[in-house]
VEXMAR-581192 format. One record per residue: residue in one letter; x, y, z of N, C-alpha, C in turn. Coordinates in steps of 0.2 Angstrom, whole numbers, plus 5000, padded with zeros to 4 digits. Each point is the difference from the previous one (the first is absolute). Layout:
BEGIN
AXYZXYZXYZ;...
//
This chain:
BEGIN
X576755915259499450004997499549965004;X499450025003499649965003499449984994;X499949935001499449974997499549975002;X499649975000499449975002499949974993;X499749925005499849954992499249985004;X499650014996499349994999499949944996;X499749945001499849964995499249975003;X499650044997499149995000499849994994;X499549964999499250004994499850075001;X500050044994499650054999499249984997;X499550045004499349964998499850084998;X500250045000499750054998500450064996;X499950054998500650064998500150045006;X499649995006500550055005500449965004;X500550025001500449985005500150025007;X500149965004500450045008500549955001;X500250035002500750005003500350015006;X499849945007500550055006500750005002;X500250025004500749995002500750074996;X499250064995500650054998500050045003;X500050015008500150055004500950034997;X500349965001500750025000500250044993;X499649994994500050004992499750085002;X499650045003499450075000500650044999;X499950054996500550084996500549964997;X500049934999500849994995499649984993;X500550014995499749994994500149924999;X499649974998500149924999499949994994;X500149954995499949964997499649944999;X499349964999499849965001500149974993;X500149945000499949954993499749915002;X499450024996499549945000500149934997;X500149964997500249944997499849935003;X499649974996499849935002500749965001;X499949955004500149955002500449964995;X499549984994500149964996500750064995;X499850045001500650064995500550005003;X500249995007500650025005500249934999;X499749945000500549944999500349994996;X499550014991500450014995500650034998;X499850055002500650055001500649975002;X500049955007500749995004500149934997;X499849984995499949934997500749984996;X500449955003500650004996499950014992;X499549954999500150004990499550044997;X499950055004499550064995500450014997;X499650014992500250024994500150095002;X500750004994500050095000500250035003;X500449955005500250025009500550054997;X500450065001500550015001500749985005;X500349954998500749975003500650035000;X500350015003500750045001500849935000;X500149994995500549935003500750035001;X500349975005500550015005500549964994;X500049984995500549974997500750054999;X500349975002500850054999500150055008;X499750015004499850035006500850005001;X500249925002500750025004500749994995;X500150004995500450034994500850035003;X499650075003500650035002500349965008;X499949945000500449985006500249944998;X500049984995500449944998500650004998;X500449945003500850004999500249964995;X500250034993500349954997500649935001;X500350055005500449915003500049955002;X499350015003499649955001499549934997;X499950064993499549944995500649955001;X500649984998500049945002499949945004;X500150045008500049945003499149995002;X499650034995499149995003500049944996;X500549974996499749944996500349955007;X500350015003500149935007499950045004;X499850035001499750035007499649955005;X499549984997499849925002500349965004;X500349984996500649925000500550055006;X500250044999500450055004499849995009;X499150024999499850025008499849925003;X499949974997499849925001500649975003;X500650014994500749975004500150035006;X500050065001500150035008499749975001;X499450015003499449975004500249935003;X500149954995499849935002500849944997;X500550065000500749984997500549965006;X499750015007500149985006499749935002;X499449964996499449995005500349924996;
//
């Protein structure tokens, strides 16, 4: 997909536009949106955002044999590390 990002003050209702030599006989798409609408938009705490949460994502890789030793996992990687020093 080729695009082009235009960011001008419009002072009028006509527009021009150079640089769509490349764009001539392809059907394009244009979409117009302020500035201040595009920020909102990508704005962490806009209200009404649609969020997709990863809670439980890695579920099917978890090894039950393991919840034990996660509670010294710690104390475990520490001892190694600095058991010598």
């Amino acid at each position: 997909m080729e695009a082009i990002k235009i960011r001008k003050r419009i002072n009028s209702s006509s527009l021009t536009i150079s640089n769509l030599d490349k764009f001539k006989g392809k059907d394009v798409e244009i979409i117009i949106i302020t500035e201040q609408e595009l920020l909102a938009e990508n704005s962490p705490d806009r209200k009404g955002a649609k969020t997709k949460s990863v809670a439980g994502i890695l579920e099917r890789y978890k090894d039950p044999l393991k919840k034990a030793k996660e509670a010294i996992a710690w104390g475990l990687a520490v001892n190694g590390k600095y058991a010598n020093s």
